[in-house]
C-alpha beads as a LAMMPS data file, in Angstrom:
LAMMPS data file: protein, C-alpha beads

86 atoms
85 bonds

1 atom types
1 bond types

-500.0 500.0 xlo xhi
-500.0 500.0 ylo yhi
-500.0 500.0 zlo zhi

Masses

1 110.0

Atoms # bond

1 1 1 -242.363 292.138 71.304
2 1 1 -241.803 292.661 67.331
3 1 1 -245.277 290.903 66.652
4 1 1 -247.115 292.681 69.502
5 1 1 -245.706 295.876 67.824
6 1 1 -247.044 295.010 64.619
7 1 1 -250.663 293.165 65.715
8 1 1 -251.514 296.527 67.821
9 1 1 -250.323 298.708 64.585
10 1 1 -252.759 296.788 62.661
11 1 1 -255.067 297.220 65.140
12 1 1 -255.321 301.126 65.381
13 1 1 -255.190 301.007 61.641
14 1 1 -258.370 298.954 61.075
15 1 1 -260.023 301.058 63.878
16 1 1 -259.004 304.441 62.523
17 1 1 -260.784 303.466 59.010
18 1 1 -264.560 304.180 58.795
19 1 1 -264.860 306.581 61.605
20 1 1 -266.023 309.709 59.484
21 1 1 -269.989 310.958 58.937
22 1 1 -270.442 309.748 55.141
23 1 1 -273.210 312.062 53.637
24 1 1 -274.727 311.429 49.929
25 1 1 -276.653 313.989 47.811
26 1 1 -279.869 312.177 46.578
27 1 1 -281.364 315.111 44.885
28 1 1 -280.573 315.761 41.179
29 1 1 -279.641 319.453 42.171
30 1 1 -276.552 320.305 43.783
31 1 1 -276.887 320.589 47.700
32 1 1 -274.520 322.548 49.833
33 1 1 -274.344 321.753 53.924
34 1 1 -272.859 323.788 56.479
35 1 1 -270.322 322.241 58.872
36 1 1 -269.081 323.455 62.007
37 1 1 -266.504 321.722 63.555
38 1 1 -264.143 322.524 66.532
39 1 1 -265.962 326.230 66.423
40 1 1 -264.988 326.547 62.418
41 1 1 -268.007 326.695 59.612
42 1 1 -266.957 325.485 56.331
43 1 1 -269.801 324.788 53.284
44 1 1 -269.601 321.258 51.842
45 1 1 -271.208 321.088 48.390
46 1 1 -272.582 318.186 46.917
47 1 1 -273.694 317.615 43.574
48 1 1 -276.690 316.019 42.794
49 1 1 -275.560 312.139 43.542
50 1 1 -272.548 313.208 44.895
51 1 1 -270.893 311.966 48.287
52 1 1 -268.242 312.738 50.799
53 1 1 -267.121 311.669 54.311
54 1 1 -266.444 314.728 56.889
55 1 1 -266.615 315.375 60.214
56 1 1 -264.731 312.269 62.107
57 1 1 -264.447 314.082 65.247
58 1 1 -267.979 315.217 65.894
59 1 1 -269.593 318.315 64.350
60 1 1 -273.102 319.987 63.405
61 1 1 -274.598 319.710 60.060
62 1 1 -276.613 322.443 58.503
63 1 1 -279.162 322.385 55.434
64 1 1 -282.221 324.672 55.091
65 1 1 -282.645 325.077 58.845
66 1 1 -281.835 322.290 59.845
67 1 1 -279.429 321.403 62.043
68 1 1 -277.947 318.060 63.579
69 1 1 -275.340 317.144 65.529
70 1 1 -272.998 314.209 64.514
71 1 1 -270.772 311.711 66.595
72 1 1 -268.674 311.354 62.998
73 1 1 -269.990 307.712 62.332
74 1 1 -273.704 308.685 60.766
75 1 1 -274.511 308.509 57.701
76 1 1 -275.986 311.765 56.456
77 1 1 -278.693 311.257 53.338
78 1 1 -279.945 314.233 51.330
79 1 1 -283.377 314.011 49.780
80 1 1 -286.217 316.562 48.294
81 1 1 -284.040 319.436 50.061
82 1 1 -283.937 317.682 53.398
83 1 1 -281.378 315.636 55.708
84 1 1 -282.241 312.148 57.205
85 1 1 -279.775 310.861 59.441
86 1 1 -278.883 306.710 59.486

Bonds

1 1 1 2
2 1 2 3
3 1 3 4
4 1 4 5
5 1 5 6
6 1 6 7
7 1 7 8
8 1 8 9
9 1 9 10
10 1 10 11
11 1 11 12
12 1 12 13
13 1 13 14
14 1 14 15
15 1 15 16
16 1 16 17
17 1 17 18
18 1 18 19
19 1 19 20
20 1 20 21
21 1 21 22
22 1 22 23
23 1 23 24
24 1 24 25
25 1 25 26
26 1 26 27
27 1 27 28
28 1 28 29
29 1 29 30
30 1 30 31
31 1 31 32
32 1 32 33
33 1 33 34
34 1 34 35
35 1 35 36
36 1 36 37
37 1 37 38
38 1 38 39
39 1 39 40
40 1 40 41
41 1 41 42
42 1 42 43
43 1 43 44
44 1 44 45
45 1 45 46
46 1 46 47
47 1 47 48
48 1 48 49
49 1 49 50
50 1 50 51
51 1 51 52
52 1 52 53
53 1 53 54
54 1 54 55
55 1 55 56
56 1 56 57
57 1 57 58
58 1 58 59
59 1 59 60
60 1 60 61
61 1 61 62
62 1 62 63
63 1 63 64
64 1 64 65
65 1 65 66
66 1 66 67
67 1 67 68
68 1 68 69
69 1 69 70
70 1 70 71
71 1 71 72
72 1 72 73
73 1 73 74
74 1 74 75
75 1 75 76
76 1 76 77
77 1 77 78
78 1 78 79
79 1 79 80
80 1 80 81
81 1 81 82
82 1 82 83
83 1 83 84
84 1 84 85
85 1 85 86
């Protein structure tokens, strides 16, 4: 019971890691995104080359217009001003 304990802790650890939107700021000029997540906005700034992970739970992603929605496992690049989604 002990080791079934311990496998299936290991388990939700490894699947826990990793699941968050990972976004990078290409540009050379900062960036700033607005998130909305769970009906809250926040602003995420990036510097230029910067990067973060956000939004593991799902969320919209805002830059200049646009706007895309997110499961929480994309990853979010920022170039010349606009987002491309991987």
């Amino acid at each position: 019971m002990k080791k079934f304990l311990v496998m299936t802790a290991a388990l939700v650890a490894l699947t826990s890691q990793g699941n968050a939107a990972s976004i990078v700021n290409n540009d050379s000029e900062a960036r700033t995104v607005v998130v909305t997540e769970g009906g809250s906005q926040q602003e995420l700034s990036l510097a230029g080359g910067e990067s973060a992970e956000f939004c593991p739970s799902g969320c919209f992603v805002s830059l200049s217009g646009e706007r895309e929605t997110l499961l929480g496992t994309e990853q979010v690049e920022i170039s010349g001003g606009k987002m491309r989604i991987r």
